[in-house]
C-alpha positions, -999 to 999 in steps of 0.1 A, spaced: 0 0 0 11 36 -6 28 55 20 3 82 37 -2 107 12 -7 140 25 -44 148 37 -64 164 13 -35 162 -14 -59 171 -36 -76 201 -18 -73 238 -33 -91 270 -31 -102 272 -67 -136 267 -78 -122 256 -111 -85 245 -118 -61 253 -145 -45 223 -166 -15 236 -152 -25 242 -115 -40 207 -114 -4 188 -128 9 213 -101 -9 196 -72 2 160 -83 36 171 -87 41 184 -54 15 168 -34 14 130 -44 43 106 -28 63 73 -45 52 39 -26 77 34 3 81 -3 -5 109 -17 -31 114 -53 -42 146 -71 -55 145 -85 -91 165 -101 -115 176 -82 -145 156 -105 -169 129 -95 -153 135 -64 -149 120 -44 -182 99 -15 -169 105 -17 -136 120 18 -121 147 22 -102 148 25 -60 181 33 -60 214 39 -81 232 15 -100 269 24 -96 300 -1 -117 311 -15 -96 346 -20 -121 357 0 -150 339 -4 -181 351 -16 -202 373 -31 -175 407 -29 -195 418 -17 -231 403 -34 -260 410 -33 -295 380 -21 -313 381 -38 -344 395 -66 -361 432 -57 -371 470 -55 -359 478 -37 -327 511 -19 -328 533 7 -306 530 43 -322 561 52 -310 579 27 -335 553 37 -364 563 62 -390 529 83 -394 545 101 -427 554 70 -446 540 43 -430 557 11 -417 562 -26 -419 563 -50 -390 567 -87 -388 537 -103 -371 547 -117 -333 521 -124 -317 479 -136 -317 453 -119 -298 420 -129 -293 389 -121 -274 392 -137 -243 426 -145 -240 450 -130 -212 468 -98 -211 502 -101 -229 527 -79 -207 552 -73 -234 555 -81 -269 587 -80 -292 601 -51 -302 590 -34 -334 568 -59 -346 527 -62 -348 501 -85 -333 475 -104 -349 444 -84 -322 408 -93 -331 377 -70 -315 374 -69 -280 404 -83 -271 424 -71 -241 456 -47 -258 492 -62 -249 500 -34 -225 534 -23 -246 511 -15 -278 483 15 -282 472 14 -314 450 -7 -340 448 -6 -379 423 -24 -390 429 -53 -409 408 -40 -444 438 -12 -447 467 -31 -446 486 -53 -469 503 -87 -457 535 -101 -469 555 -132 -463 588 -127 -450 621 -153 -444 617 -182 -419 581 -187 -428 569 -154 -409 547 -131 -424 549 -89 -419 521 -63 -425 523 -31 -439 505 -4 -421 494 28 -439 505 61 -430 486 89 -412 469 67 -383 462 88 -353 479 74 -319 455 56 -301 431 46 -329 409 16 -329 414 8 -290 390 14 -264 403 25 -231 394 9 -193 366 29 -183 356 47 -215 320 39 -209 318 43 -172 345 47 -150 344 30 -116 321 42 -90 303 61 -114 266 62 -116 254 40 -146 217 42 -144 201 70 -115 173 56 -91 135 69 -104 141 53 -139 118 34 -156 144 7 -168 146 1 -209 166 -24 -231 188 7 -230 194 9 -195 192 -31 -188 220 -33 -213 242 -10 -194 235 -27 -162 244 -64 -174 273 -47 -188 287 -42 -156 277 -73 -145 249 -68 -123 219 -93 -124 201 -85 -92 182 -46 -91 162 -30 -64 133 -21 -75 100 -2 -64 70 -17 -59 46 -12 -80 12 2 -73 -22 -17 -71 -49 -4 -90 -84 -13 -90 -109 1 -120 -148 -6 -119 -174 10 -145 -209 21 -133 -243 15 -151 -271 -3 -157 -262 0 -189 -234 -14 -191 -230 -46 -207 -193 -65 -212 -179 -74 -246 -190 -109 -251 -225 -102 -236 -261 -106 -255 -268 -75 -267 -300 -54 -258 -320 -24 -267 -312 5 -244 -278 -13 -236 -243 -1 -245 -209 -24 -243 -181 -11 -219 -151 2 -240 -139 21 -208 -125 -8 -185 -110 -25 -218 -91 7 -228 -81 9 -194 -66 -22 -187 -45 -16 -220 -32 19 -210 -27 6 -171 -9 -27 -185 15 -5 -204 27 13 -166 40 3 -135 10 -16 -122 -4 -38 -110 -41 -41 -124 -75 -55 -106 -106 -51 -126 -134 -48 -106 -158 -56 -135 -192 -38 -135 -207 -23 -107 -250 -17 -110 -265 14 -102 -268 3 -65 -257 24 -36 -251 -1 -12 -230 -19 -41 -206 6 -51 -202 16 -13 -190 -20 -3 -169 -22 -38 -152 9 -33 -144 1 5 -132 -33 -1 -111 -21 -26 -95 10 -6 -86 -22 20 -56 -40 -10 -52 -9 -33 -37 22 -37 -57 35 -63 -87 33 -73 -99 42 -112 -139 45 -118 -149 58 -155 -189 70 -153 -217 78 -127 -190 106 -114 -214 131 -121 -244 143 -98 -278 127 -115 -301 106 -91 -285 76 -105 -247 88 -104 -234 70 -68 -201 72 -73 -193 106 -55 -222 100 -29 -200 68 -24 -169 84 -24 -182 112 3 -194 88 25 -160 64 30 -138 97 21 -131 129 3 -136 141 -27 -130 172 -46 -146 177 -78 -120 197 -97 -142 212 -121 -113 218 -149 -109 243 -170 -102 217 -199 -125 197 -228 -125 170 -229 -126 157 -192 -140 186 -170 -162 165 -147 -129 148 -135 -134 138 -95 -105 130 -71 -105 120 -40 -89 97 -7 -104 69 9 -79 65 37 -44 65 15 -59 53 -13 -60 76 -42 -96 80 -60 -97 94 -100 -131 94 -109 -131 92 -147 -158 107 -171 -179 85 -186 -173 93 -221 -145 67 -237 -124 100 -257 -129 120 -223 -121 88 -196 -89 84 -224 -76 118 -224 -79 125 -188 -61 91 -179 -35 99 -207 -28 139 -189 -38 127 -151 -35 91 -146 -4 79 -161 14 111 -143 -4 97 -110 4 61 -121 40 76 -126 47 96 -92 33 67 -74 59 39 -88 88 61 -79 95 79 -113 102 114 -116 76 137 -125 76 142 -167 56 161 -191 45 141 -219 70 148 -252 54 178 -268 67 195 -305 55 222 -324 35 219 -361 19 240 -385 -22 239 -380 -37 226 -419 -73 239 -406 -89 268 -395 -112 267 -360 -126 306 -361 -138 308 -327 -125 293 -290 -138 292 -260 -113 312 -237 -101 307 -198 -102 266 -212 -76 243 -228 -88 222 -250 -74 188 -266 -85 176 -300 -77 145 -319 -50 150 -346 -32 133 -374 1 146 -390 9 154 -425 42 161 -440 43 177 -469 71 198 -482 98 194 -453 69 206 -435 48 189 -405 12 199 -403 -15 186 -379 -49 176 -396 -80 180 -370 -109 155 -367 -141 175 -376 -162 150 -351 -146 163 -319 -170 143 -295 -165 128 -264 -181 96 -275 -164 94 -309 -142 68 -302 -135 60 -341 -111 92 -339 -88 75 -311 -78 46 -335 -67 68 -364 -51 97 -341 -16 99 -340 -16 122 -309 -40 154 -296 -36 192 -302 -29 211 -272 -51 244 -273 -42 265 -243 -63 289 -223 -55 318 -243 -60 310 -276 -94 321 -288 -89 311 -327 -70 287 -353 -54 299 -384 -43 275 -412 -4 277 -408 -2 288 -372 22 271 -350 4 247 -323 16 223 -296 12 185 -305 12 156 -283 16 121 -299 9 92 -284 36 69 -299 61 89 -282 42 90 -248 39 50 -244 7 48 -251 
């Protein structure tokens, strides 16, 4: 379970929130999980970090040669005309150090293997020309205008010893598990992940697979969810589908504020005769209904049962989708130990025209991108509504619209979020 967060870490003063002034609360209000878990490096792929991982050796740990080729002392080397030096010695990966090798000759080094400590410098093998000598021995003729040191790798190029190689918070990658087992590390300390449970609401609410019925709807919600959970640092119950019964969702939402640290509702969040969720949520806790200054998503609802964290999602599946994407996956993020981030943002050229803008609201729109000319333009969905969920599986990211901007000219700069580079 999470650590106590801090009481009424939602709470503010506002009777409607900015975008920014709600990410603002998260990021200084909500705490990582206390707990950490040890794991072994296969297993290790999103996971993040509870503490550093420092080499504990050089790495590489001595010098290598970095290609295939013949490893020779520059100080016996003519860089103006070259020079030719009977072959002494074999190298290969794997093999001991060699201390000394004879004087004025080459050796036969193949990639990665250690460098005879008396040599410093590699030609590779496609520039040289090979020649048999006397006695059976062959030489090699090494070009001129090599650089001293070229072709080897030195101890501790890639990390020296003691140095970080991957910081705690980090939500590990191939790239960073690669790093690690280079320096021989197959055990990591990692944190826990958090426990979320989601639930929809309604009577209406039928699961895929179901009969269908007039006056029925299937739940796209907890599906979508359970993708865009799966694909953080979670661990994911699905409470299934909860009737419009008070007693019901009162029991589900307590029992689940016993084993979880957050729980994720998407619908009845609103305040109809037949939306329970928040009377729920009032009775076993707190709840602030943010009211924010955004579209899609402004009936958002947080809250606490105990220390369990409470996003009330809307209803709609672009809404419940865009507010998990800007809200949940930072909360989702904070709570598994990562640093706070802003999704990866960039800047295109608007190819449509939206004359008038609500102000005082930011707004989020469905987008594709078109390059055309060297140029990168952002093509709007005209169906902007909450319920259109055809737009999510073409979109390559939303438009971010802020709170000033009142109009849309064809060519204007705007901010665009995609989703490919956001993991999701």
């Amino acid at each position: 379970m999470a650590p106590k967060q801090i009481d009424d870490c939602f709470l503010h003063d506002k009777d409607r929130l900015t975008h920014a002034e709600a990410l603002n609360i998260l990021n200084k209000n909500l705490k990582p999980l206390a707990l950490s878990e040890t794991v072994n490096i296969n297993d290790a792929d999103n996971r993040v970090l509870a503490e550093d991982i420092k080499a504990p050796r050089p790495i590489p740990a001595h010098r290598n040669a970095a290609v295939d080729g013949y490893a020779f002392s520059y100080n016996e080397y003519s860089k103006e005309n070259g020079t030719t030096f009977p072959i002494s010695a074999r190298v290969i990966a794997g093999a001991p150090l060699i201390e000394n090798t004879t004087e004025n000759s080459a050796t036969r080094i193949f990639t990665g293997a250690v460098m005879p400590s008396d040599l410093d410098t590699v030609v590779m093998q496609e520039d040289v020309s090979l020649n048999e000598i006397p006695d059976g021995q062959t030489s090699v003729t090494i070009p001129s205008g090599l650089k001293q040191g070229a072709n080897c790798r030195q101890a501790g190029e890639d990390t020296a010893e003691n140095s970080t190689i991957v910081e705690k918070q980090t939500k590990l990658t191939s790239r960073h598990i690669a790093a690690i087992a280079s320096a021989g590390i197959d055990k990591i300390l990692v944190q826990q992940k958090p426990k979320v449970a989601i639930l929809s609401t309604g009577n209406e609410i039928l699961s895929p697979g179901d009969e269908f019925h007039l006056g029925k709807v299937y739940d796209s919600n907890r599906p979508m969810l359970k993708s865009l959970i799966n694909s953080q640092q979670a661990e994911l119950t699905d409470l299934s589908i909860i009737k419009d019964n008070p007693n019901d969702i009162k029991n589900t939402l307590m029992e689940a504020a016993k084993t979880h640290d957050v729980i994720i509702t998407s619908g009845g969040a609103s305040k109809g005769e037949e939306d329970h969720i928040i009377t729920s949520l009032q009775t076993l806790g707190k709840q602030h209904m943010w009211q924010l200054a955004i579209k899609p998503g402004r009936p958002m609802s947080f809250g606490q049962i105990g220390d369990t964290l409470f996003i009330g999602l809307p209803g709609n599946p672009v809404a419940a989708f865009v507010c998990f994407f800007l809200y949940g996956i930072p909360i989702l993020n904070r709570l598994s130990g990562q640093k706070w981030q802003s999704p990866h943002k960039f800047q295109v050229k608007a190819n449509f025209e939206i004359p008038k803008k609500k102000p005082d609201r930011r707004e989020f729109w469905r987008a594709n991108l078109k390059f055309e000319n060297g140029e990168t333009y952002a093509e709007k969905f005209t169906q902007d509504g909450s319920g259109i969920i055809r737009s999510l599986t073409t979109a390559d990211g939303l438009i971010e619209i802020d709170e000033a901007t009142t109009n849309v000219k064809k060519g204007d700069l705007i901010t665009f979020i995609p989703f490919a580079q956001n993991a999701i």
